[in-house]
N, C-alpha and C positions, 0 to 999 in steps of 0.2 A: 628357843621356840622354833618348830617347824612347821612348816605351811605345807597342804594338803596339795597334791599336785593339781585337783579336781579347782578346788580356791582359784591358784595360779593365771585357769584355763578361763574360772568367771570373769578374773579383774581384768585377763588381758582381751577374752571377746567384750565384753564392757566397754573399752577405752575404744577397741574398734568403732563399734556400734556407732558411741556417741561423738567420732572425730568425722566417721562416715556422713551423720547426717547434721554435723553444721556448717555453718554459712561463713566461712573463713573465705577474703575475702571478694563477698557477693554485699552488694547493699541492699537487696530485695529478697524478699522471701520469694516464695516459687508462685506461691497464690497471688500477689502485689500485682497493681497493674506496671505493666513495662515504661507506660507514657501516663503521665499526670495532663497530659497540654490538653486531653478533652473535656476533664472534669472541669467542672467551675463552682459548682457549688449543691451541695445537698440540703432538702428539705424535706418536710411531711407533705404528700398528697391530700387530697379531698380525702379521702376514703382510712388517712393516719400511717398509709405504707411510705416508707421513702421515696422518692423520687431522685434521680442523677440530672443535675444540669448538663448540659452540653454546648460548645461554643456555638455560635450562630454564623455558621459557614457553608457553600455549598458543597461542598467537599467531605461533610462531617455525618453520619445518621443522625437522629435518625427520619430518613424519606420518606419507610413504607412502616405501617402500623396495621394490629390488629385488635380492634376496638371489640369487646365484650359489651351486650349489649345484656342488662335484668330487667324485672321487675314481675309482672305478670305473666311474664311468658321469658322465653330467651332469643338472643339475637347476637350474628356478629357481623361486622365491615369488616371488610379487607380491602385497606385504603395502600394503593399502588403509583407510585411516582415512576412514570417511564423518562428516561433520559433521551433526550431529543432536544439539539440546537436548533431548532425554528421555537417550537412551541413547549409547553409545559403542562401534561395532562395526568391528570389524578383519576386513574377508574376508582371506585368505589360497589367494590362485587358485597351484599347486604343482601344476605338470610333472617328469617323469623320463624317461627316457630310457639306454638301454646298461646298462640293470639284466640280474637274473636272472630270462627271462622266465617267467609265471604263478607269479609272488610277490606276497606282501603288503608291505608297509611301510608307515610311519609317520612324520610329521613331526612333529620334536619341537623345542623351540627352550629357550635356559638365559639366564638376561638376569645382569646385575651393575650397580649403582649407584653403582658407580669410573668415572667421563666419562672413561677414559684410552684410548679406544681398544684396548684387550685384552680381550677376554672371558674373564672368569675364571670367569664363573659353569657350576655344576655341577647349578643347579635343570632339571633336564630334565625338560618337561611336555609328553607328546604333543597334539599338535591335533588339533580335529576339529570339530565340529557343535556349537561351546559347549564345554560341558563334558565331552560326548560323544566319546570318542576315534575318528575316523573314518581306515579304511589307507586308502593310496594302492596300488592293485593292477595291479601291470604286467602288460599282454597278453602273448602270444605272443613279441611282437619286443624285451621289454624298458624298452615304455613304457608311462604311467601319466599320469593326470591327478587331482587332485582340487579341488573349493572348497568348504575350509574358512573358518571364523568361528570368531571368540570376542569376547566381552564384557568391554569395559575400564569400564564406566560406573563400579566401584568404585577406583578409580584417580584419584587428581586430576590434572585440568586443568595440562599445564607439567609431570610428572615424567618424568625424562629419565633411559634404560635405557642400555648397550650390549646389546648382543642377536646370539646365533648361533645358524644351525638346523643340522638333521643330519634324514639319514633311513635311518632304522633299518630292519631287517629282519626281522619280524615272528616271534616267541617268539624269536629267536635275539639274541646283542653285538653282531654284521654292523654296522656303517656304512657303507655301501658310498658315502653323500657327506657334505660338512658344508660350511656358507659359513666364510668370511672374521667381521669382527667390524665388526657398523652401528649406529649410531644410530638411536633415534627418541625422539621425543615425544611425551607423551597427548596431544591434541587437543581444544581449548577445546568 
């Protein structure tokens, strides 16, 4: 029997090809993560996406988040953990948008200390300027800006919330948005 020289050329880039790309060895594929030490556990969120646990350390993300805000209109936070050995300050830069124009609202957020990716929490605390409750006041067209802060410095280093915001409609029940359910971490 003889073999075609063209044959020869398949079976031997063939055997290249497939020695090229295995994992002789490697114990990890290329995609894997490199360190397992942050996972802890996975779950369904509020909303049925996965969620990633994370250890609760101050050394670990996640700090800073940015919270999607639906409903009747759209909205988002961008919640910022500054690193500073005196104190420990959260701005909270919150856009709106598709609101009910020359309205008040207010951003209020409810945390829980069950890591399971659900926010169950019902502590609803407005934001604002610290402790000072500051609206977010939409113009004309329905949109609204505000940067808020508050003060985690009474908080330790590494505790680890899930956290959802909402914005309310000023004296009135109105929600007119609320995020999804995030993570974060106090920050060393």
């Amino acid at each position: 029997m003889s073999t075609s020289p063209t044959a020869v050329v398949v079976v031997i880039m063939t055997m290249l090809f497939v020695a090229g790309c295995s994992q002789i060895g490697q114990s990890l594929s290329p995609t894997a993560p490199t360190s397992a030490s942050s996972v802890t556990s996975s779950s369904s969120g509020s909303n049925g996406t996965p969620t990633v646990g994370l250890h609760s350390n101050g050394a670990q993300p996640p700090f800073n988040l940015e919270a999607v805000l639906r409903g009747d209109g759209f909205g988002l936070v961008k919640f910022r953990q500054k690193k500073n050995e005196s104190q420990n300050i959260i701005d909270l830069d919150v856009w709106v948008r598709d609101l009910l124009p020359d309205t008040n609202y207010s951003l209020q957020r409810a945390v829980d200390t069950t890591l399971d990716g659900i926010c169950t929490g019902t502590n609803w605390l407005t934001l604002g300027q610290g402790l000072t409750p500051q609206p977010i006041i939409a113009d004309d067209s329905g949109s609204g800006r505000a940067s808020l802060w508050r003060d985690l410095s009474s908080l330790e280093p590494g505790t680890a919330f899930d956290i959802h915001f909402r914005v309310i409609q000023d004296g009135t029940a109105n929600v007119p948005l609320h995020s999804d359910c995030y993570r974060f971490v106090v920050r060393d």
